[in-house]
C-alpha positions as CSV (number, residue, x, y, z in Angstrom):
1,X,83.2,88.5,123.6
2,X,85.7,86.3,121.5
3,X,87.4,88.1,118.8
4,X,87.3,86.8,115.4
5,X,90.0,88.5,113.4
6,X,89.1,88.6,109.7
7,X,91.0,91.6,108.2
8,X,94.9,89.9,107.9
9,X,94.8,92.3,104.4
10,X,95.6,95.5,107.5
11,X,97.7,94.0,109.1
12,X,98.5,90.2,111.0
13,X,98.8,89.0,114.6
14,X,102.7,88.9,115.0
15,X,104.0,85.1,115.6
16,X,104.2,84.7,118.9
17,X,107.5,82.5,118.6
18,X,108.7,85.8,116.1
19,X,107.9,88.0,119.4
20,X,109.8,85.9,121.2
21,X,112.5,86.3,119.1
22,X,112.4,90.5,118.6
23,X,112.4,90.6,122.2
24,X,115.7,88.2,122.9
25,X,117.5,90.5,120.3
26,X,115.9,93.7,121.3
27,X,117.8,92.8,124.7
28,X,120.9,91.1,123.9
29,X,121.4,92.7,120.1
30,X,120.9,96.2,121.3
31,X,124.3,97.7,119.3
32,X,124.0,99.7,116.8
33,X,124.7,98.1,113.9
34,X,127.2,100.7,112.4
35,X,129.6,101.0,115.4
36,X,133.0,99.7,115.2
37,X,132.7,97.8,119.1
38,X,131.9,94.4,119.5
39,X,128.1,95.1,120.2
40,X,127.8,96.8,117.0
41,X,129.8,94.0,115.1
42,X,127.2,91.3,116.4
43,X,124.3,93.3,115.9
44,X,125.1,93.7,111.9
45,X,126.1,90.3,111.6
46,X,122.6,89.2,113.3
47,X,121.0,92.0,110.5
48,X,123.4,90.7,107.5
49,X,122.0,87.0,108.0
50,X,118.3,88.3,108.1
51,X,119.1,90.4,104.8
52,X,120.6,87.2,103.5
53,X,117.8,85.2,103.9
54,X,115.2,87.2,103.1
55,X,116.9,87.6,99.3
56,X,117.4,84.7,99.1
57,X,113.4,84.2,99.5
58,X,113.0,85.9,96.3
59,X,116.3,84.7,94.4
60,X,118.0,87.8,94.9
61,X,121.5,88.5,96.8
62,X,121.8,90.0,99.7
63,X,123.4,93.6,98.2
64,X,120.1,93.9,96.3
65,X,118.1,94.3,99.6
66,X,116.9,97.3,101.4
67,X,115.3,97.7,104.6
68,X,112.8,99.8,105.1
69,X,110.2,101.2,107.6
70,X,107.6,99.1,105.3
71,X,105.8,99.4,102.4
72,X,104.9,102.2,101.9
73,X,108.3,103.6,102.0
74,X,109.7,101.1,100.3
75,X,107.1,101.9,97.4
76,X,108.2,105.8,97.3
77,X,111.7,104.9,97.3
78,X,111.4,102.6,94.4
79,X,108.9,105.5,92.6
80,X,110.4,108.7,93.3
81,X,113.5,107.4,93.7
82,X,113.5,106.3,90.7
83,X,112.3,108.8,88.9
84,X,114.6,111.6,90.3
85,X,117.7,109.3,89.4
86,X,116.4,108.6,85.7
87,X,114.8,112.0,84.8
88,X,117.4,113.3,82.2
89,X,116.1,109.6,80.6
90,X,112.6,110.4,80.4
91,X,109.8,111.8,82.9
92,X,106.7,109.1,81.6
93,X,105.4,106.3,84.4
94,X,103.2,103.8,84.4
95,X,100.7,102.7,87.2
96,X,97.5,100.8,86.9
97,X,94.1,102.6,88.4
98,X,94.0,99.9,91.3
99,X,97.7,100.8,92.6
100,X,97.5,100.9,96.8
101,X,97.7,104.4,97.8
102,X,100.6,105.1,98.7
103,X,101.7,104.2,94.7
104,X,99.2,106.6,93.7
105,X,99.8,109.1,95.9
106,X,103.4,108.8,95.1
107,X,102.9,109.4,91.4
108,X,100.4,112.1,91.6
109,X,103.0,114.0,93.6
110,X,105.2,113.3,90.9
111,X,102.8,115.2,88.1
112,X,103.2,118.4,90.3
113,X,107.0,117.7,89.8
114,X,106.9,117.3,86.0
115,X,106.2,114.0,85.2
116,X,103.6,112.4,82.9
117,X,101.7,109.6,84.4
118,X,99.8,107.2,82.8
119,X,97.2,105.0,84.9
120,X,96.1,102.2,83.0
121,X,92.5,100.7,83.2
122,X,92.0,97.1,84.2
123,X,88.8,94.3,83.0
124,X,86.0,93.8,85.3
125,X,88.5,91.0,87.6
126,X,91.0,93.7,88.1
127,X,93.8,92.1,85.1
128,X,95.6,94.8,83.5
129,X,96.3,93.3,79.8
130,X,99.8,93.4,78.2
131,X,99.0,94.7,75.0
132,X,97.1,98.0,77.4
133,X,100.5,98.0,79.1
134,X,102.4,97.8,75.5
135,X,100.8,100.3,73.8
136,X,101.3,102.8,76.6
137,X,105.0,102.7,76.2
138,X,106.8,105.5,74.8
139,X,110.0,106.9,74.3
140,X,109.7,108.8,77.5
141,X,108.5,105.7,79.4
142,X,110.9,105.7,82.6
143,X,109.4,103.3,84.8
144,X,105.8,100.7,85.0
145,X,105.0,99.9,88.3
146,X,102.1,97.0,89.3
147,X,101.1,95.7,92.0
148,X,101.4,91.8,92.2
149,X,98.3,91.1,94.1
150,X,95.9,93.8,95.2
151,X,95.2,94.3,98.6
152,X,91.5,94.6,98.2
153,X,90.3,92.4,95.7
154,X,93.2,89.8,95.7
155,X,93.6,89.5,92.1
156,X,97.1,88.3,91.1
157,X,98.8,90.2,88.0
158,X,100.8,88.0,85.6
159,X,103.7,89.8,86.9
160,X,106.3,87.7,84.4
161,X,104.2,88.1,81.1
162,X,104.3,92.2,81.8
163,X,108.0,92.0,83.0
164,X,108.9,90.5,79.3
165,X,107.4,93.8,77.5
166,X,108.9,95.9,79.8
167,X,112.2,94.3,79.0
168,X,111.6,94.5,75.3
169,X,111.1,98.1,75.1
170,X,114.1,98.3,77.8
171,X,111.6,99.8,80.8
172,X,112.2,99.6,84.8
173,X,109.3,97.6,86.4
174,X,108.5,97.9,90.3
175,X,105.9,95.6,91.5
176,X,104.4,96.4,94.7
177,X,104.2,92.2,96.6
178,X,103.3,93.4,100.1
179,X,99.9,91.4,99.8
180,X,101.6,88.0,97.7
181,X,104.6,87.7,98.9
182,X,104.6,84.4,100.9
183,X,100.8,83.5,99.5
184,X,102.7,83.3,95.9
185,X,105.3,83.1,93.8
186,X,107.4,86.3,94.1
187,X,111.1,86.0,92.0
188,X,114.0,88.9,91.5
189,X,112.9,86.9,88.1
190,X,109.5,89.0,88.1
191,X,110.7,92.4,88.1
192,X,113.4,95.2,88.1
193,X,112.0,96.3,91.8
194,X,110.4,94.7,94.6
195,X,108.6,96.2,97.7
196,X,108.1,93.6,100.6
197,X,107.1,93.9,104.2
198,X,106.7,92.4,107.4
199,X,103.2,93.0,109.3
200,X,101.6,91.2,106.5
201,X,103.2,87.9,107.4
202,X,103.0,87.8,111.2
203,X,106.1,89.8,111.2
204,X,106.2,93.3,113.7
205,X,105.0,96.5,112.7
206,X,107.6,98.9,110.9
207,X,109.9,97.0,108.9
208,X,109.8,96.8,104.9
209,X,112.4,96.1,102.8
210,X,112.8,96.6,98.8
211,X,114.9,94.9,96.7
212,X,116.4,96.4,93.8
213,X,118.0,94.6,90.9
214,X,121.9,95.3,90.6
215,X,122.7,98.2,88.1
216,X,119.5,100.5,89.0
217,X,120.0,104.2,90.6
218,X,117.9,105.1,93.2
219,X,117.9,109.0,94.8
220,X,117.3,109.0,98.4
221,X,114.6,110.1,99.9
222,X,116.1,109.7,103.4
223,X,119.5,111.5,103.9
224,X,121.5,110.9,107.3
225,X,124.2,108.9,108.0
226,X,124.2,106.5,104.4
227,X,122.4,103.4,105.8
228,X,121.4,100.8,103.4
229,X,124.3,101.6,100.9
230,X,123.6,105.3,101.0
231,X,119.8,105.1,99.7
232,X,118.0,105.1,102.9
233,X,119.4,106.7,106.1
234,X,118.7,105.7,109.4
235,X,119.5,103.1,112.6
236,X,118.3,99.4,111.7
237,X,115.5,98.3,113.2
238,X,117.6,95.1,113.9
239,X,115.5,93.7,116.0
240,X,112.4,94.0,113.4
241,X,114.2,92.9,110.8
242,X,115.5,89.7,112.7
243,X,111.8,89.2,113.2
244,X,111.0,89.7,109.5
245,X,113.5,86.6,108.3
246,X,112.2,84.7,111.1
247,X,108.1,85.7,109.9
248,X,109.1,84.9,106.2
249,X,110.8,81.2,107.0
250,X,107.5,80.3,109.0
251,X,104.9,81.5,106.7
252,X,106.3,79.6,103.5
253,X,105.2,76.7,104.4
254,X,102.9,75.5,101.7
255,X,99.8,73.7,104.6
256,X,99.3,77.5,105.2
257,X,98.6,78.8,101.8
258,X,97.0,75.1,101.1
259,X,94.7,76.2,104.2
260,X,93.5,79.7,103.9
261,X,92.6,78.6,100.2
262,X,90.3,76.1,100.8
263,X,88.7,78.4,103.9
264,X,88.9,80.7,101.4
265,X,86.7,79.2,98.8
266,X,84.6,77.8,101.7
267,X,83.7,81.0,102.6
268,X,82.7,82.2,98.9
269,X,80.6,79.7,98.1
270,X,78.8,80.3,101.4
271,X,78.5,83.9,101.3
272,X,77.5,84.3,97.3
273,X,73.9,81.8,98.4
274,X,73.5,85.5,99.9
275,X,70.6,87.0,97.9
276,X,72.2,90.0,95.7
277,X,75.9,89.6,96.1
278,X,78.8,89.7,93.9
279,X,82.7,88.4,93.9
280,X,84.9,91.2,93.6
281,X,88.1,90.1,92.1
282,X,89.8,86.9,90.3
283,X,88.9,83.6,91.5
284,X,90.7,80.6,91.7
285,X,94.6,80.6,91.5
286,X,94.2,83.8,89.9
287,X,93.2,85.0,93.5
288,X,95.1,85.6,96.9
289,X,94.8,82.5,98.7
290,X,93.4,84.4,101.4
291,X,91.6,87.5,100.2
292,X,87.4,87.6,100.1
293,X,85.6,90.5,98.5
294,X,82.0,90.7,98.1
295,X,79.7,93.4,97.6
296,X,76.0,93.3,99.0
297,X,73.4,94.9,96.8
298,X,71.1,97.9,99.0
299,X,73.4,98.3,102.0
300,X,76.5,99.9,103.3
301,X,79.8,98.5,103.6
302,X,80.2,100.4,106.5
303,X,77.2,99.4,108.2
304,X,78.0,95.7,107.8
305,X,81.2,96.4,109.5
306,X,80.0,98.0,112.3
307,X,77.5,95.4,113.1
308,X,79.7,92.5,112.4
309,X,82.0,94.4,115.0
310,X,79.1,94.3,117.4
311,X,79.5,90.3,117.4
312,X,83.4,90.5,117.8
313,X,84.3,89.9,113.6
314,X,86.9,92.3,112.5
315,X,86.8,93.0,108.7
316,X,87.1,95.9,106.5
317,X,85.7,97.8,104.0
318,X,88.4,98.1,101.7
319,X,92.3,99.5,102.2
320,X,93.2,100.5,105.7
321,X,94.8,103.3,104.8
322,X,91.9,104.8,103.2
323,X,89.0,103.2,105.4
324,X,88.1,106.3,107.2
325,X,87.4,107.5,103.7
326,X,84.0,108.2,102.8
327,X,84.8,107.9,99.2
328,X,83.5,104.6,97.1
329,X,86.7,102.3,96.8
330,X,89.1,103.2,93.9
331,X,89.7,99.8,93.2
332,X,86.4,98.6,92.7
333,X,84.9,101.8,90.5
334,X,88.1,100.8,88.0
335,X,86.6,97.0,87.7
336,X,83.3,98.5,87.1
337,X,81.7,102.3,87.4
338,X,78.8,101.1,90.0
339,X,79.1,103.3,93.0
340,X,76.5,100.9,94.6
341,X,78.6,98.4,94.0
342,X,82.2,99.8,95.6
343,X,79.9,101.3,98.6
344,X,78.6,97.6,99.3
345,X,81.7,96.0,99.1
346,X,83.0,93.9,102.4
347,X,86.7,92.7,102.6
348,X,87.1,89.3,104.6
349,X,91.1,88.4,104.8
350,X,92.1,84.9,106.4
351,X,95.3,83.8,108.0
352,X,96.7,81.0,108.6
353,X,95.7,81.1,112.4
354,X,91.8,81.2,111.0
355,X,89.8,78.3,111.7
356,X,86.3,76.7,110.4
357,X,84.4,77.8,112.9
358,X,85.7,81.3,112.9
359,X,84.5,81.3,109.3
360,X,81.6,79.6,110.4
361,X,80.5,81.7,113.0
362,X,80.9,84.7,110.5
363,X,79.0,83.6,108.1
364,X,76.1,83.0,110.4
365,X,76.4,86.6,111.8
366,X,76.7,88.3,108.2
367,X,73.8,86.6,106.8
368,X,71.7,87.9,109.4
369,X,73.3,91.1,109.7
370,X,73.0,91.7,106.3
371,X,69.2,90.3,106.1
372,X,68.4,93.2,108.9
373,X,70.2,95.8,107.2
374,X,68.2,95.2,104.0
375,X,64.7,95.4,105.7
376,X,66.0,99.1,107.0
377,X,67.9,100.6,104.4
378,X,66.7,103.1,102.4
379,X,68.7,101.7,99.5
380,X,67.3,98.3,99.4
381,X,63.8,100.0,99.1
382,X,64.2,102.1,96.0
């Protein structure tokens, strides 16, 4: 049974030329990149060049990166981090309701710790507005942090817009970009704080990397031998993160994004002829360029996955770190309080490795999968 892969949102099939590549310095790069000898000298110069070009992919310099063991770390360094470095400032934060959970997480931990968090609601695309953002701001206000594009819907924030209020009331913004960053424009220009990865861009597994703008304390969360300029302890993954630099030059070639999109929109149009089905998300430009959302009136999510699985198409119901969740999606009860809605909802992610009749040969097997499911659910009947 051919495998047709459909949920690049997880988590991407590693390059196999950036394989190559991990493997060659896993085996001649193998120093340590803090000793003194001459295996350790080449192996930080080999990490130094990676860091260098990977800030440079986001007009930053190379001091103003941080590698991480992805995003999710990278995101509680930039939250907690923060917030333990700036609390004699204030102890108010700022999050949106569709934050990935490892930003929510992070800041509901903080509330046991003292501070005040504020989760903002977003319209029925998944925008937050500025003027929500602006009147939220107070005194106390610390830190805003909003994801650039969300993982499950693919709406893309107006990242810049926000950044300008945060500036004018003189408050730290932290955008989460695991999702856009290659897919979109992502600029040191958008934001105080960045929080990048690898495995979303045919990189390996286990490498992230934050960047933080010059000037900003950060407590670490990670305390060892003063890695990463002290803020996050820890060996370098040097062969990850040569794989990393080497995954972000490949996938910013524009024919990629230009691709996906119009499979993207391919796939939409086909899908939404479905009787009872709804876009979940942005469209157009205002959307990840490879992010499908759609929610099927009468049936399970989780029963469309399992049968699409049955025919080899690998999608998801949502967030992979909260699919074994039972609970309707968090993103898609903020766009609209329809439990029916969130607990139908299918995500389809593309890469730039999927092909027409991949996309094809899934829409054939959902329309029929979810034209069974409707004659034997319960739901459907009511």
């Amino acid at each position: 049974m051919k495998t047709v892969y459909l949920d690049n949102g997880a988590t991407t099939i590693p390059d196999a030329s950036v394989l190559s590549l991990v493997q060659k310095i896993s085996s001649q790069e193998y120093g340590n990149a803090s000793s003194i000898h001459h295996m350790g000298v080449q192996a930080r110069a080999v990490l130094e060049d990676a860091r260098k070009k990977i800030a440079s992919s986001i007009d930053a310099t190379p001091d103003e990166l941080l590698f991480t063991s992805g995003g999710s770390e990278s995101n509680n360094l930039a939250i907690k981090g923060f917030a333990f470095a700036n609390k004699n400032k204030g102890n108010h934060i700022i999050i949106t309701k569709i934050e990935h959970e490892c930003v929510l997480n992070s800041c509901k931990w903080l509330q046991t710790q003292g501070f005040e968090i504020t989760f903002l609601d977003v319209d029925k695309e998944g925008f937050v507005s500025a003027k929500s953002l602006e009147d939220a701001i107070t005194p106390k206000t610390i830190l805003v942090s909003i994801i650039h594009a969300n993982n499950e819907i693919g709406t893309i924030q107006d990242i810049p817009a926000l950044y300008s209020i945060c500036k004018k009331h003189k408050v730290i913004l932290h955008t989460d970009a695991c999702q856009s960053y290659t897919k979109t424009a992502v600029s040191s220009n958008f934001a105080d704080m960045i929080t990048l990865n690898s495995h979303k861009i045919h990189g390996p597994k286990g490498v992230g990397a934050l960047y933080v703008r010059k000037g900003i304390k950060l407590t670490a969360l990670i305390h060892g031998g003063g890695h990463e300029r002290n803020l996050r302890s820890g060996t370098e993954n040097v062969a990850g993160i040569v794989g990393f630099a080497y995954a972000s030059e490949l996938a910013f070639e524009k024919k990629h994004v230009q691709k996906m999109q119009s499979l993207r929109d391919y796939f939409i149009n086909e899908a939404l002829k479905i009787d009872a089905t709804q876009l979940n998300g942005a469209t157009g430009k205002n959307r990840l360029c490879n992010n499908v959302n759609i929610s099927f009136r009468g049936i399970e999510g989780e029963s469309i996955i399992a049968m699409l699985d049955l025919d080899g198409i690998c999608a998801s119901t949502g967030s992979a770190c909260a699919s074994k969740s039972l609970d309707p999606s968090h993103v898609l009860m903020a766009l609209e309080d329809d439990a029916e809605r969130a607990h139908g909802s299918v995500r389809f992610s593309l890469s730039r490795y999927t092909t027409k009749e991949e996309i094809d040969f899934a829409l054939e097997k959902l329309k029929s999968t979810v034209q069974r499911l409707r004659k034997i659910s319960p739901i459907s009947r009511e």
